[in-house]
VMD Tcl script that draws the C-alpha trace (Angstrom):
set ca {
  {19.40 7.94 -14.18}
  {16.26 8.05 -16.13}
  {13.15 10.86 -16.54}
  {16.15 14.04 -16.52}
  {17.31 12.50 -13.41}
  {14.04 11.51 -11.65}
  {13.29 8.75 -9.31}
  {10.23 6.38 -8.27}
  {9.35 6.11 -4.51}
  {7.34 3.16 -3.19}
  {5.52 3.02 0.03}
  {3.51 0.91 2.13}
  {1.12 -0.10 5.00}
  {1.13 3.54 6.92}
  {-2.42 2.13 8.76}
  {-3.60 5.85 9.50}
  {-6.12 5.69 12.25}
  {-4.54 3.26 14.59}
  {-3.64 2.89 17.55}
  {-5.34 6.39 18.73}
  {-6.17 9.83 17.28}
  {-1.94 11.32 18.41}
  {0.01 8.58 17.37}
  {-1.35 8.12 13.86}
  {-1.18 12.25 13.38}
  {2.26 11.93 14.55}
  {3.17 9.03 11.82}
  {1.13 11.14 9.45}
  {3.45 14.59 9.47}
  {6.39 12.00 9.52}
  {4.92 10.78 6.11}
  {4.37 14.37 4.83}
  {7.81 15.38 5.87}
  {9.06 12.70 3.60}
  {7.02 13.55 0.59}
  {8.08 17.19 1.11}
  {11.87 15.59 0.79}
  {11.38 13.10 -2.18}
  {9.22 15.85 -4.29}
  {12.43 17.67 -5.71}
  {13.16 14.60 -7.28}
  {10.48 12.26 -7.84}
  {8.65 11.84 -11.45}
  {6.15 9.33 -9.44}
  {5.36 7.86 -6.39}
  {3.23 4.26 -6.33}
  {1.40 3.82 -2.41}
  {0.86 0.42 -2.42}
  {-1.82 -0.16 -0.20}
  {-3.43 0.13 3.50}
  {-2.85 4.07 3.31}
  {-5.72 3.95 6.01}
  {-6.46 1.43 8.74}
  {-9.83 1.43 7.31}
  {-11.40 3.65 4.65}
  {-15.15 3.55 3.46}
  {-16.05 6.38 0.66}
  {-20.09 7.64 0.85}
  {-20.62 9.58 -2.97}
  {-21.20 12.78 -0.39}
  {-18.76 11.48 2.74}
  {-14.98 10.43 3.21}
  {-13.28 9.69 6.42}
  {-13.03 12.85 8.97}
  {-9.03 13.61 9.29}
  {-6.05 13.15 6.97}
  {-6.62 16.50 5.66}
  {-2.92 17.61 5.47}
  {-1.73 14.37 4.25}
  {-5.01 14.50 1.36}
  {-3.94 18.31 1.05}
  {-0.20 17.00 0.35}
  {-1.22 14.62 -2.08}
  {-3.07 17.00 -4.33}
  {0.05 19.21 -3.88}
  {2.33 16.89 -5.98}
  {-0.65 16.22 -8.41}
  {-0.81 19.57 -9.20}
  {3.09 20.03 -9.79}
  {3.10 16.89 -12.35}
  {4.05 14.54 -10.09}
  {2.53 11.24 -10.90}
  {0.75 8.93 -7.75}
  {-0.42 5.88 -8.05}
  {-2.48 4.34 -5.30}
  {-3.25 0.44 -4.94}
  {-6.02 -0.89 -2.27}
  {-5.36 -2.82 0.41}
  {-6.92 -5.34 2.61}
  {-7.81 -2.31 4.79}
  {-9.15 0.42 2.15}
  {-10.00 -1.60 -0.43}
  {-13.59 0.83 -0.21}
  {-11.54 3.67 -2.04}
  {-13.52 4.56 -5.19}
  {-13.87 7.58 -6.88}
  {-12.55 10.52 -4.80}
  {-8.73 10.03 -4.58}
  {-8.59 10.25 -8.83}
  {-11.61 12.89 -9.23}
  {-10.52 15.17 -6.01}
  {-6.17 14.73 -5.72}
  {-6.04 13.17 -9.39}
  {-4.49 9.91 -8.42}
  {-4.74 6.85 -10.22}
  {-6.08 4.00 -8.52}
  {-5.82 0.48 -9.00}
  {-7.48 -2.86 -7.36}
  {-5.46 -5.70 -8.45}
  {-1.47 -6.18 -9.02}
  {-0.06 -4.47 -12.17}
  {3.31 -5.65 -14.25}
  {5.03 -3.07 -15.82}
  {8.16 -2.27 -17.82}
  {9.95 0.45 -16.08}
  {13.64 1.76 -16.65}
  {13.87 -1.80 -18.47}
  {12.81 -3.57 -15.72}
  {9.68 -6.04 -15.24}
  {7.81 -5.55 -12.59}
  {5.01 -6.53 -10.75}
  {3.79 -3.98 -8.41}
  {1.04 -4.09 -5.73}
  {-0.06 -4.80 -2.13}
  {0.01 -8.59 -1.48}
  {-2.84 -9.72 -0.14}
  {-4.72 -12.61 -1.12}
  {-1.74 -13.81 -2.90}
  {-0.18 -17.03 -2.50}
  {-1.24 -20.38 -1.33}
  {-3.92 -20.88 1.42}
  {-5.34 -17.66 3.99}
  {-8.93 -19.12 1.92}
  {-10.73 -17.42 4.90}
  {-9.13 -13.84 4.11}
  {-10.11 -14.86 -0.18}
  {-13.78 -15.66 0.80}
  {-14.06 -12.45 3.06}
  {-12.60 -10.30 0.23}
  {-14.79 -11.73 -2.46}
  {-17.67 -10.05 -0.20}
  {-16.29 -6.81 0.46}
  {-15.56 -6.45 -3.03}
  {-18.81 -7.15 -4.12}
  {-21.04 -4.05 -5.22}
  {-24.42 -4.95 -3.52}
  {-22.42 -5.67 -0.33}
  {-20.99 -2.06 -0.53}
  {-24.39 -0.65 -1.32}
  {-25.96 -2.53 1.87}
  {-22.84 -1.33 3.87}
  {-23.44 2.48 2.74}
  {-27.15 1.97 4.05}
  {-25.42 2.73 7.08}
  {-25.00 6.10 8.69}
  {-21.24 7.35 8.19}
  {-20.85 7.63 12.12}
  {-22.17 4.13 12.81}
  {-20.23 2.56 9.32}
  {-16.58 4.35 10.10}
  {-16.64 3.69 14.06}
  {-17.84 -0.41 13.38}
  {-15.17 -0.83 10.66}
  {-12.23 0.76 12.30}
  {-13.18 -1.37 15.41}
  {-13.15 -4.85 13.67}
  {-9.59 -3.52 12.07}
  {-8.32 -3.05 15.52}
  {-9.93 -5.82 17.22}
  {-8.01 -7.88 14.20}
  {-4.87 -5.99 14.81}
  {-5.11 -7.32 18.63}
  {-5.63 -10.85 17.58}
  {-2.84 -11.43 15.48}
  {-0.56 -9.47 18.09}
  {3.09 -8.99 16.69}
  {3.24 -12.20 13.83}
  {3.05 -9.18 10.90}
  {6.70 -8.38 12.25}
  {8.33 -12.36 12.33}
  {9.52 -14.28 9.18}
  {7.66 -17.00 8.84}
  {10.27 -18.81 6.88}
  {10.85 -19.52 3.24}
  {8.41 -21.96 3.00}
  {5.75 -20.30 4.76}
  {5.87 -16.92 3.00}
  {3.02 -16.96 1.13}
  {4.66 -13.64 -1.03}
  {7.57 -15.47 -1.61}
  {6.23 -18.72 -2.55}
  {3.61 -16.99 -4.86}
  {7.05 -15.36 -6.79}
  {8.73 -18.40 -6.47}
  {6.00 -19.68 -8.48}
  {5.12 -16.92 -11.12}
  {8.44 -17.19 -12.02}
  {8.23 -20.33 -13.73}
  {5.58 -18.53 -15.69}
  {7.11 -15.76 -17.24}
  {9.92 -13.90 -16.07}
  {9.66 -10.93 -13.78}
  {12.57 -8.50 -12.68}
  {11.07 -7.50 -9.52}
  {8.16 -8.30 -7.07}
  {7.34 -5.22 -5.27}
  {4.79 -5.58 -2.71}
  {3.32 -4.46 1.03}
  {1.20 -5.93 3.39}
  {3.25 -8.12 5.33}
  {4.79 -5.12 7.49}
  {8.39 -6.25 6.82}
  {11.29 -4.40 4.76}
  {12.12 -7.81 2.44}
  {14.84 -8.06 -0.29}
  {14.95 -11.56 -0.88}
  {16.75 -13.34 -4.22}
  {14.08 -15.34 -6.14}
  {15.83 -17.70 -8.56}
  {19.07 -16.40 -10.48}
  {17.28 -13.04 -11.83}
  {14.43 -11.86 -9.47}
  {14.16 -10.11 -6.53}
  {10.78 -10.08 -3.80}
  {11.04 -6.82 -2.59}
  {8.87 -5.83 0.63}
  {8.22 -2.23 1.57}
  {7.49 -2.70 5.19}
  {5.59 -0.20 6.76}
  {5.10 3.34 8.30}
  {3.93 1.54 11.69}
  {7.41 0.32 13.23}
  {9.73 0.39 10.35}
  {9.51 3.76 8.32}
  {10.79 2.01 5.38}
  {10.48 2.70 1.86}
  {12.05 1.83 -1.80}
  {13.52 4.23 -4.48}
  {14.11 3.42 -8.17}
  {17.35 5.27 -9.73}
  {17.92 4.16 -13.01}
  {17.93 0.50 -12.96}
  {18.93 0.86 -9.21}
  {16.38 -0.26 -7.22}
  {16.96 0.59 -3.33}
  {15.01 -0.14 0.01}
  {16.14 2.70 2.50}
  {14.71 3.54 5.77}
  {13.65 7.32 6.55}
  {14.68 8.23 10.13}
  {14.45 11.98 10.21}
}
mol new
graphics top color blue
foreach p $ca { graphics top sphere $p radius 0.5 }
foreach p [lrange $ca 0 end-1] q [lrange $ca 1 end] { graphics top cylinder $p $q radius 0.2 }
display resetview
């Protein structure tokens, strides 16, 4: 093992907020529980998207709740542990307060990096891949400054309640498809490594948002790697070394 015997934890897609008030707190403690387990030996922890079910960050106002999982973060900040938070498709309006307030590094787009000798390309998914151009013109919107100004015109009471209906209202639509394969050649995640891989070569994919715990051999050297998610699955992946592990907490 590497970093005097430390490890790096990966998690996904915990969607705090949904379905109702109980079940998310209940999903929430479950999530601190495990960070109070992996914090005797963790050097850093990457959260790779859709911490929230939806997230929208006023310069004076966050999100009422999530205090103990916010107050948890901050906790391993302060003892040197090192988080790094990616957006997803559902708090993608993080900006700010998570690295000035819990001193967590955030990040918007995938990253590639050399860790324990092995490449990897690290982030939450979406967008990627060939087609969902509906979901790419969308994002292109919310991602655009004057479109968040307009959108903070709002009050926060108004702005949180209308965003975390349209998530929901979403979630309904698409009813259980984030938890069925799709197939090899409709895996957008997989066909996008499939095809980066005949750009340069990359150790391991590491990626959320499709809600299902993935190891899947990409070529002769490369592995896709999906973290699942804290909805159904509880799933989550540890690097040891040059051992890289997707495990399942079940406490």
């Amino acid at each position: 093992m590497s970093n005097g015997n430390k490890k790096i934890y990966f998690v996904s897609d915990c969607h705090f907020g949904i379905p109702d008030r109980e079940s998310s707190f209940d999903r929430e403690k479950k999530l601190i529980r495990w960070l109070d387990i992996i914090k005797a030996d963790a050097s850093e922890i990457y959260i790779l998207g859709d911490l929230f079910d939806f997230w929208f960050e006023y310069k004076t106002v966050i999100p009422r709740g999530y205090v103990r999982l916010l107050g948890k973060l901050a906790e391993l900040t302060d003892a040197g542990i090192k988080i790094q938070l990616f957006t997803g498709n559902h708090d993608m309006w993080m900006f700010d307060y998570f690295p000035k307030e819990l001193g967590i590094e955030l990040f918007r787009k995938p990253v590639i990096r050399e860790i324990n000798g092995l490449k990897m390309m690290i982030g939450h998914g979406d967008g990627m891949g060939p087609g969902d151009h509906g979901y790419k013109f969308i994002k292109k919107i919310f991602a655009d400054k004057f479109c968040q100004w307009l959108y903070a015109r709002f009050h926060p009471n108004f702005a949180i309640g209308l965003g975390l209906y349209f998530s929901r209202r979403s979630r309904l639509a698409r009813g259980n498809t984030d938890q069925i394969y799709k197939g090899d050649e409709k895996e957008r995640l997989l066909i996008f490594t499939k095809e980066k891989i005949q750009q340069e070569h990359i150790d391991l994919f590491v990626f959320g948002h499709r809600h299902m715990p993935l190891d899947i051999k990409v070529g002769e050297h490369s592995r896709y790697i999906n973290l699942g998610d804290w909805i159904y699955n509880f799933t989550y992946a540890v690097l040891d070394g040059s051992d890289f592990e997707l495990k399942s907490f079940m406490e």
